[in-house]
N, C-alpha and C positions, 0 to 999 in steps of 0.2 A: 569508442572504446570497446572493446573485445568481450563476453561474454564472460572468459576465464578473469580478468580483472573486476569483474563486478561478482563472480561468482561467491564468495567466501563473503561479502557486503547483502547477497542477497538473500544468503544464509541466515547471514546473524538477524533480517529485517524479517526472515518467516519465522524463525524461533519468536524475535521479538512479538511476534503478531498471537501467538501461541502462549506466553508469558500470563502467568499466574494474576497479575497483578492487572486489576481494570485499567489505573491512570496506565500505565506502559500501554498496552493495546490502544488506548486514546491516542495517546501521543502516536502512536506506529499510524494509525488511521489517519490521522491528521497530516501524515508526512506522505503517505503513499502516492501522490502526485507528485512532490518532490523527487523521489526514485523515478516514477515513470518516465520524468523528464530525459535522464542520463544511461535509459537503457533499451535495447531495441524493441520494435513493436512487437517483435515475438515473444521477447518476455513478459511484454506488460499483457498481451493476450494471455501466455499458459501461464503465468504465478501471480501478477498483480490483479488481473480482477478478480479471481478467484480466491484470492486474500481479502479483498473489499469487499467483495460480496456477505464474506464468512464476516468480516469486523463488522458490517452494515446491519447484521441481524442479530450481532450479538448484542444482549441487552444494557448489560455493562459498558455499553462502549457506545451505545447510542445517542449516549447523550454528548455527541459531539456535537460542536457548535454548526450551525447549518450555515454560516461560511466557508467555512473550514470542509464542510464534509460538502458539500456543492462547487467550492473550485478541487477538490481532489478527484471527484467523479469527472466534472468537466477534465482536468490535466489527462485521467487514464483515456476519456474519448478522443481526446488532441490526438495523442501518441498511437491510438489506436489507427486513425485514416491512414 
């Protein structure tokens, strides 16, 4: 799928990541391997780790379950080779 079809999706997933609200950024963190899946490795190199990284250090949101945040890092290194 094309970049312009995911583009307005990848939008709403960076605002989401930015969202006031801790449980929302969990939830966005928790998914972010789910998007890496369906979009190119270029993306997930220039917007999704640099999303994770920023969710991974925010303290609010650290307390994501280390499942969860261990298969999302794994998913964005998949898509990244």
């Amino acid at each position: 799928m094309s970049f312009n079809f995911f583009n307005p999706i990848l939008r709403k997933f960076i605002e989401l990541c930015n969202e006031e609200t801790p449980m929302v950024r969990r939830a966005v963190a928790n998914r972010i391997g789910n998007l890496a899946a369906v979009v190119s490795k270029d993306i997930v190199i220039t917007e999704l780790i640099p999303i994770f990284k920023q969710l991974s250090s925010d303290e609010q949101v650290i307390i994501l379950k280390e499942k969860h945040y261990s298969n999302s890092f794994r998913t964005l290194l998949k898509y990244c080779a």
